[in-house]
N, C-alpha and C positions, 0 to 999 in steps of 0.2 A: 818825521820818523822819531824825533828825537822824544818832540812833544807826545807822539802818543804811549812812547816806553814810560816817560812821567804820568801818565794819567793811570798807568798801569802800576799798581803796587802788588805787594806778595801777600798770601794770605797767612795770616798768624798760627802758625804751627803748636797744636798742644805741646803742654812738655810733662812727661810724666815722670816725677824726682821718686826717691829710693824712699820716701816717707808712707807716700801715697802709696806704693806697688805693697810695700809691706802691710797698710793698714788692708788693701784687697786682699790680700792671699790669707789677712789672719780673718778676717772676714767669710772668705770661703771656706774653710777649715770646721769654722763654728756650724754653718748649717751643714757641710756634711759631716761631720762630727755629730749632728742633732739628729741628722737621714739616720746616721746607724744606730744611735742607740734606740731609737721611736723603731727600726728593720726589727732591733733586737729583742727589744721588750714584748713585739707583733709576735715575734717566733718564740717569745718564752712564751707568753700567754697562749699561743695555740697550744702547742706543745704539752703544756701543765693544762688546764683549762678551755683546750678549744672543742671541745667534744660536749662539753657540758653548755657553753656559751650558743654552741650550734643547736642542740637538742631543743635549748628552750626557745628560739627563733623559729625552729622548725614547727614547733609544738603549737607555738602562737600563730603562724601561717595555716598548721594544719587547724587548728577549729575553726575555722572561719569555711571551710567545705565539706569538712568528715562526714556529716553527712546531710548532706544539701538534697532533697527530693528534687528531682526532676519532675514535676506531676507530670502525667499522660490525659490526653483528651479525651471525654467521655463520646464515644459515637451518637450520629445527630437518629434522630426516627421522621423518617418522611411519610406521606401519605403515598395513594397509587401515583400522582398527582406529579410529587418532586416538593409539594408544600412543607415547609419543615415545622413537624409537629413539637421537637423539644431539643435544644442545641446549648452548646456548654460556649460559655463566652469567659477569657483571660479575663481573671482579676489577680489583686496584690493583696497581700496581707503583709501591714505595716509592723517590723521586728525592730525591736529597741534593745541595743548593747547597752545596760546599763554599766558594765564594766568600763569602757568608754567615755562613756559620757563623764563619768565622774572621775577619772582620771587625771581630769584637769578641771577644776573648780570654771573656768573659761568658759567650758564647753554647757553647764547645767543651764544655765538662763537663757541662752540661744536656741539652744533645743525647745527646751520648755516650751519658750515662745512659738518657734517654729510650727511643733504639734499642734498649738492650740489656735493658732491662729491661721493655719493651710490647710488641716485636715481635723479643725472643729474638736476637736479631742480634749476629754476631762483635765485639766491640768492639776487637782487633788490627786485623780487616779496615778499621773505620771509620778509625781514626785513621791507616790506613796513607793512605786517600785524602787525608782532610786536610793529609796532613805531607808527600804526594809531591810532586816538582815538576813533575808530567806531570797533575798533580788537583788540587792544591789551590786553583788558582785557576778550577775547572771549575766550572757550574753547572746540570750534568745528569750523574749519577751513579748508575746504577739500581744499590742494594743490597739488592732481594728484587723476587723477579718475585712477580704472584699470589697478593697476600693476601687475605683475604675482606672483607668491606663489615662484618664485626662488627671486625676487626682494626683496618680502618681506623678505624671509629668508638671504640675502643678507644684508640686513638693520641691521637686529636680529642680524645676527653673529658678524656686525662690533662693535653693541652698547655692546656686548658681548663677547670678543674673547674668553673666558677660559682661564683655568688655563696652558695650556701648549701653548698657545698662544709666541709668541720669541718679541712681543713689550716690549718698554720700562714700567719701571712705570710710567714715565710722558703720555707716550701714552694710557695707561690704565686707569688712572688716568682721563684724558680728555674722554675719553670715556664713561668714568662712568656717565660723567655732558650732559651727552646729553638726552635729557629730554622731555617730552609735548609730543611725537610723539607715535599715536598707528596707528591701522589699523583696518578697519570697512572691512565687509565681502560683497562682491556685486559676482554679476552673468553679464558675459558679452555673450554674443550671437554671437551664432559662425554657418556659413554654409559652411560644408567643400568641397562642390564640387560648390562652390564660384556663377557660375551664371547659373546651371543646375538647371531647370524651375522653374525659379526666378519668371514666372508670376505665377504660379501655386503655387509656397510657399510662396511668402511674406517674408516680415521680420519686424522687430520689431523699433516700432521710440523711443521706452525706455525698460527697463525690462519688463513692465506690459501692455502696448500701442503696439496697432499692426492695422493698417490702410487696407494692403494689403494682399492679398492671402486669404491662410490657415493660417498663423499665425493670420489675422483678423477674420478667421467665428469663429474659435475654440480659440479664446485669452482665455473667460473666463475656460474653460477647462485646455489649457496650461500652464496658468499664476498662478497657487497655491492660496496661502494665507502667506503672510508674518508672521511671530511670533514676540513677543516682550518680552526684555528685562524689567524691570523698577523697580522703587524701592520709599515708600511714608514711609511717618510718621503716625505711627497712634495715637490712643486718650492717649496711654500708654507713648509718646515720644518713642515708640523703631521702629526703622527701619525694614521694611518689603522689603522683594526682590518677585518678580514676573515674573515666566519665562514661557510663552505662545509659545511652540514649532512652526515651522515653516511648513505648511502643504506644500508640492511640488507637483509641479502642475504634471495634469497627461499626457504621454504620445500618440500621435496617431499614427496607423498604416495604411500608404496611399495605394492605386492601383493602383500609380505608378510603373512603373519600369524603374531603372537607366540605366541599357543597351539600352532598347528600348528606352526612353527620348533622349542619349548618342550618336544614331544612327539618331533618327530624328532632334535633333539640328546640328548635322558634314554636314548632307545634304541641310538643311536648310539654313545653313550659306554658303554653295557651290553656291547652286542656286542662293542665295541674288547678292553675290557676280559677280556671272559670267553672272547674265542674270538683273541685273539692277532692280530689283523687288520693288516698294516702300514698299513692305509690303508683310510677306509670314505666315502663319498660317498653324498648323498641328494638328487634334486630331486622337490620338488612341483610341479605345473603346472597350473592349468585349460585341459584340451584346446580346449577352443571360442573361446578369446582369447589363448591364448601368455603369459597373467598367470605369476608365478612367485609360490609360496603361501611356499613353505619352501627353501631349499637350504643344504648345509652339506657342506662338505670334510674332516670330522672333524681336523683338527690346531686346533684353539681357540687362543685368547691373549685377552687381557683388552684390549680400544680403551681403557682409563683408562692402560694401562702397556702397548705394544705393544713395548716394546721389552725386555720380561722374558724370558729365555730360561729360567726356573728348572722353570719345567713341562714342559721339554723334553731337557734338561740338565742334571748336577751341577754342582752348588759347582767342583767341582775341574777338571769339563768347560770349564766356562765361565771358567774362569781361565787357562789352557791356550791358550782361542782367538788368535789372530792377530787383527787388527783384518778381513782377508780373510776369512778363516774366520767371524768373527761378521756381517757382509754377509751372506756366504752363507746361515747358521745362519735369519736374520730373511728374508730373502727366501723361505727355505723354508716357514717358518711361516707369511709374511702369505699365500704364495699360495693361490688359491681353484682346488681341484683339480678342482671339478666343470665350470668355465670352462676352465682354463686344460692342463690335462694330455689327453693322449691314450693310449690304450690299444686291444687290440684286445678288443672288444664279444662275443664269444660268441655263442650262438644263440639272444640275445633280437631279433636281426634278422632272424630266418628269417620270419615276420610281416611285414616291411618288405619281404624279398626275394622272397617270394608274394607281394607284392598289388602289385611292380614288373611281375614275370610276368602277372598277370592283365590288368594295365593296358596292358600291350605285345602281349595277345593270344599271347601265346607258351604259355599254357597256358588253360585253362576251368573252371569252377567242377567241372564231371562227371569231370574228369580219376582215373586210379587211377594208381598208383607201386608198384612190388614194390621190397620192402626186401630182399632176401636175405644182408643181412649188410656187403654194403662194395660199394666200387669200386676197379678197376684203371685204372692211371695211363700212360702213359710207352709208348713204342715196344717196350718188350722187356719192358712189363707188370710193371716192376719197381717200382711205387710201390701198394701198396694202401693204400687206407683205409679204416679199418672203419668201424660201426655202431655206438652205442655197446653195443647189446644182441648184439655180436656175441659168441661164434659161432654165439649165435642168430640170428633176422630178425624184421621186424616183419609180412611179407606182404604181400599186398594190401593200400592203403591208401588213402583218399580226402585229399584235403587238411584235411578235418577232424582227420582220424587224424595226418597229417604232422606238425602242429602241436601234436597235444595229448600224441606219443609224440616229440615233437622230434626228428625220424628224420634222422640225416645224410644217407644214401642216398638217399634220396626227393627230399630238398633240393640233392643235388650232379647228380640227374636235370635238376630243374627248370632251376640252373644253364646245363646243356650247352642245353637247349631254348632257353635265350635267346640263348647265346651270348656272346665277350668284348663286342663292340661293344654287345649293347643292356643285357649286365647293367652295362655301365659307366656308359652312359645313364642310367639308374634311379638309380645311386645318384646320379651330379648330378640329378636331378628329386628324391631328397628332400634335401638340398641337403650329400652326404657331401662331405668335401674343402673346403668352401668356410664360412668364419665364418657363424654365425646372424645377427650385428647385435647382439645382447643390449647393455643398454646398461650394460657391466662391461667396464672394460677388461682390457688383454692374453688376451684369446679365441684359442685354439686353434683347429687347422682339419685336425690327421690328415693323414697322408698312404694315398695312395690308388693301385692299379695304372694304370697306362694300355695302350694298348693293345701295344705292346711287350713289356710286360714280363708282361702278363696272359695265362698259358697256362692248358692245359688242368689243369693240378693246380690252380695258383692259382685260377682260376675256380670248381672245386669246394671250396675250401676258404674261398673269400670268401663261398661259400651258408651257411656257417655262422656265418660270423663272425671268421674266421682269415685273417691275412694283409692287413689294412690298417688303419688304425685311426681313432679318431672321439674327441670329446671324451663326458661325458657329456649338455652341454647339444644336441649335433648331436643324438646318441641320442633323447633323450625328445621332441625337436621332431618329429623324422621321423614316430617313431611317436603321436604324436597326431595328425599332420595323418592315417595312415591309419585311426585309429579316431573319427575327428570329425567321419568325413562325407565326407575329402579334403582340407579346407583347410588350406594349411603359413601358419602364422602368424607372425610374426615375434618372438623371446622377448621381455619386456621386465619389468621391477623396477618402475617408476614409473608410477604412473595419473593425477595432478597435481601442479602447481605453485601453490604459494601466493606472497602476497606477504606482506610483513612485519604487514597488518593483517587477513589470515588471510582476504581475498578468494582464490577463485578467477584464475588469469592466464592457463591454458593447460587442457586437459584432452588427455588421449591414450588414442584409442580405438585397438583394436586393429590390428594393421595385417593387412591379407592381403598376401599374399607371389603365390600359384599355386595352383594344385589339382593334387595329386599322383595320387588316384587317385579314381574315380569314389563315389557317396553306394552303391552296390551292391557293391561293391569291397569298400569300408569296412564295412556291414554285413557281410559274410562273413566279415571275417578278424576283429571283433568274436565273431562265435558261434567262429571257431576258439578261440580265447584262452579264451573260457568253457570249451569240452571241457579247455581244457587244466586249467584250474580244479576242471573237478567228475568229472574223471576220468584224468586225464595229470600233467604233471610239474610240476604247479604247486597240485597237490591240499592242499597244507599248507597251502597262503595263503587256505583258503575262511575265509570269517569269517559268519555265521551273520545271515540277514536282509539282507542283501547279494548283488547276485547281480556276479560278477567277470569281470574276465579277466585273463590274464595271461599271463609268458612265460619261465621260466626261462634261465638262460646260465650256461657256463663256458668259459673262454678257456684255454688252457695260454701261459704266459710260457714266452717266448725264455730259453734254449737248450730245445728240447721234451725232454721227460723227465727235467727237473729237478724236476718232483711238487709247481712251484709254478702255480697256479689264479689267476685273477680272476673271481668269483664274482658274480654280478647276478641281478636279477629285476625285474621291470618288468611293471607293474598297473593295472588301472582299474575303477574302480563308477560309477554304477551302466552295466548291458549296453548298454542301450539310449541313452542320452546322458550319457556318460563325465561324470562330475565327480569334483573329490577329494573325497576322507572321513579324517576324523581315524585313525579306529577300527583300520584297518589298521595300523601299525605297534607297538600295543600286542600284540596279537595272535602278532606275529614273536617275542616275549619267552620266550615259553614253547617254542622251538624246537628248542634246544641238541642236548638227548638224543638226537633225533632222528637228527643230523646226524654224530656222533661216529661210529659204527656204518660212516660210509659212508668215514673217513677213511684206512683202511689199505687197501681199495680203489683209489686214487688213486696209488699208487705204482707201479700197474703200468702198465707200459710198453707202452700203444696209443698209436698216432699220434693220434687224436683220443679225449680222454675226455668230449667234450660231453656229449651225454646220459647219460653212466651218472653224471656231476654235474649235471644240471637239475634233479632234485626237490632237489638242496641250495639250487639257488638261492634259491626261497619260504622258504627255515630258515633261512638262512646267510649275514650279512655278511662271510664269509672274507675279502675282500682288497675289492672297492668294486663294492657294490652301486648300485645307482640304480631308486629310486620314482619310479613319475607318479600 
């Protein structure tokens, strides 16, 4: 016991003497003696100075949001389909604080670098903003519009490798100092089937600006409401922030369809191609609702670059241009011919201008018409026009036969029966002269006779189709309302409206307009259009398993006997309740040969060559044709 209190010793006790306690206490003294006067100096300077000290803290917080756009998303445009014809994709536009950056001499070469070497950018351009006296002390300085969210995040990762990152620390280091550079939020406009009916949709001349198409009727629709960021001072000096969501605009859903579109551009561009055509026009339409399936103006350009002129024009054309001259150049291209041009329509109206006459009583279904070759004009009988099978005739003829031998004669009969005043009538009841509505801006509307100026040539020569003119959209309206039963519909692109979370907002059913001509009317000039099909001048457009109708035309262009044509055909399946069908325009492919044979013909000099070119019509997109 003894031994183990020896092995036990005590532990050494501090000793704290009167030296050491005083050097502690004077020790504490000093730093809180130093707490008060740094408390007090904090309360003088608010006090004197804290109002002013705050302001400009605030001030320099507040620019950096006052005011920040929010962009809003532009609504996407589908086809019937759900196919998306033009959609707005997130990009950055790269903003450079030059105030920043040069704040610390550190920061200029890191950046510099940065820019040029992550996002390819001018490194003359940057340091010119830095070093000008009109920028360098700017701190909003867009030096690339529209980089992609992989760029950005490219940029991000380099000014940040992380922690497990294998750089040096000098390179991390430099890294750090790269500075002044964020990224603002934009919407770039994208149309992914590039120039599939470009005149039809438009494209956008900025985010929120839209001149052409559908992207112009429906901009406001399309284009949202932007949101905003910002931030003010109020009466309290305390900073307020303010965030105004960005509303996105809403979506529409077209009566397009991309296949059928797909089908009539391939052929389009065939015919242009192989048969020298200045100009070729196509619409599709469901007669029963005024829907538009397909249309195309044949002059294309690309909605991702609308402002390419190279597919139209040389290198050396286009360098050439005047700033005038390229306006014009582009306006030629963007316009949509099938909307916006007028021409005179040929004798695929003679169908529209029978079943005017039936409707006015001015003629009957039992009616006969002798063709013998032409008619005489004019007081001293100085005006003939022929037939086109003149100096043949077509004989006796029922309106069956008028229609499916496209007989002028017959047609400049019916003409005088009506008279100027009621065949003028007719054509405002299918609504010639006057805009559809379609909802595509700048629509054409022809000009038309009136009664003045409407004599007796004129009158026979507007039964055919000569001598006033119509767009192609007037055209195919008219004539569906008389093969639909009578009802004139109003044309329209768009079936719905969505909103940004792809609810329904609006639907649009069709609209009726009027009834042109009666459900018995309409049947009749239906089986006309068929003879004309399966045994008259439209006998090439038969397509097998289909039963048709249709209507050949040729126009002769002003000055007459210049041996230039405007060339159409206009068609419907099935007989009995017209709807469209693909099938038909593949069909027209195999035409050509046909057609050539009838070309040296053409040159000769009859006042009207209508029908000795209506069977070209079903073959031949010579100059612009129009499908229904």
């Amino acid at each position: 016991m003894s031994d183990t209190r020896q092995r036990k010793r005590k532990k050494p006790q501090p000793k704290i003497n009167h030296t050491m306690r005083g050097k502690l206490v004077g020790l504490f003294a000093v730093v809180l003696l130093a707490l008060v006067c740094l408390l007090g100096r904090i309360t003088y300077i608010n006090a004197i100075s804290g109002q002013k000290y705050k302001k400009q803290v605030l001030t320099q917080a507040q620019q950096k949001y006052e005011s920040n756009v929010l962009p809003a998303k532009r609504g996407d445009i589908y086809d019937r389909n759900g196919n998306i014809l033009a959609t707005s994709q997130k990009v950055y536009n790269v903003i450079l604080d030059c105030k920043t950056v040069n704040s610390d001499e550190d920061y200029v070469e890191p950046t510099v670098r940065a820019l040029v070497d992550v996002l390819g950018l001018d490194e003359k351009d940057i340091r010119s903003k830095l070093s000008a006296e009109d920028t360098k002390n700017s701190q909003y300085q867009i030096i690339k519009k529209q980089i992609s969210m992989d760029e950005k995040k490219a940029f991000e990762d380099y000014q940040a490798p992380g922690e497990d990152s294998e750089l040096s620390d000098a390179q991390k280091a430099e890294r750090s100092n790269v500075k002044g550079v964020w990224f603002e939020e934009d919407y770039l406009r994208t149309y992914p089937f590039n120039d599939l009916a470009c005149d039809t949709v438009g494209f956008t001349l900025a985010r929120d600006t839209a001149d052409v198409g559908l992207e112009s009727y429906y901009n406001s629709t399309l284009m949202g409401a932007d949101g905003r960021q910002y931030g003010y001072i109020n009466d309290n000096a305390d900073v307020e922030q303010t965030i105004i969501d960005p509303k996105d605009g809403q979506s529409i859903v077209t009566t397009l369809d991309v296949g059928v579109q797909q089908i009539v551009e391939k052929y389009v561009n065939g015919f242009k191609e192989a048969m020298g055509a200045k100009n070729i026009g196509v619409i599709a339409m469901k007669p029963s609702t005024g829907e538009i399936i397909a249309m195309d103006g044949g002059d294309r350009y690309d909605l991702n670059d609308p402002r390419d002129l190279s597919s139209k024009c040389s290198e050396e054309e286009i360098a050439a241009m005047s700033d005038e001259d390229t306006v014009t150049a582009l306006n030629a291209m963007w316009s949509n011919f099938c909307v916006t041009e007028t021409y005179e329509p040929g004798s695929v109206v003679k169908p529209i201008v029978m079943a005017g006459a039936l409707e006015k009583g001015k003629i009957s279904e039992t009616d006969t018409f002798v063709c013998d070759g032409g008619q005489t004009f004019g007081a001293n009988g100085d005006t003939y026009i022929k037939c086109a099978v003149w100096p043949d005739a077509h004989g006796t003829e029922a309106l069956r036969d008028v229609i499916a031998n496209s007989c002028n004669d017959a047609m400049m009969q019916i003409a005088a029966k009506m008279g100027t005043e009621q065949f003028l009538k007719a054509q405002t009841l299918f609504n010639f002269g006057s805009r559809t509505g379609i909802d595509l801006p700048n629509e054409g509307y022809g000009i038309m006779h009136t009664v003045d100026t409407m004599h007796e040539t004129e009158l026979a020569c507007s039964a055919f189709g000569q001598g006033f003119t119509c767009t192609m959209l007037q055209e195919i309206n008219a004539m569906c309302s008389v093969i639909n039963g009578g009802s004139y519909y109003q044309p329209h692109l768009v079936s719905e409206i969505k909103d940004s979370s792809g609810s329904t907002v609006k639907k649009f059913d069709p609209i009726f307009m009027k009834q042109t001509v009666s459900s018995e009317i309409s049947a009749d000039i239906r089986s006309y259009m068929q003879a004309s099909v399966q045994e008259g001048t439209s006998g090439t457009s038969k397509v097998q398993g289909y039963s048709s109708g249709g209507k050949t035309g040729t126009a002769e262009k002003l000055p007459r006997g210049n041996g230039k044509y405007l060339v159409s055909f206009i068609t419907f399946a099935p007989v009995d309740d017209p709807q469209i069908f693909r099938n038909l325009f593949p069909r027209l492919a195999a035409l050509r040969d046909q057609v050539e044979s009838h070309l040296e013909y053409m040159e000769h000099p009859v006042i009207d060559r209508a029908a000795h070119l209506d069977a070209l019509g079903a073959r031949l997109f010579r100059c612009r044709p129009r499908i229904i």
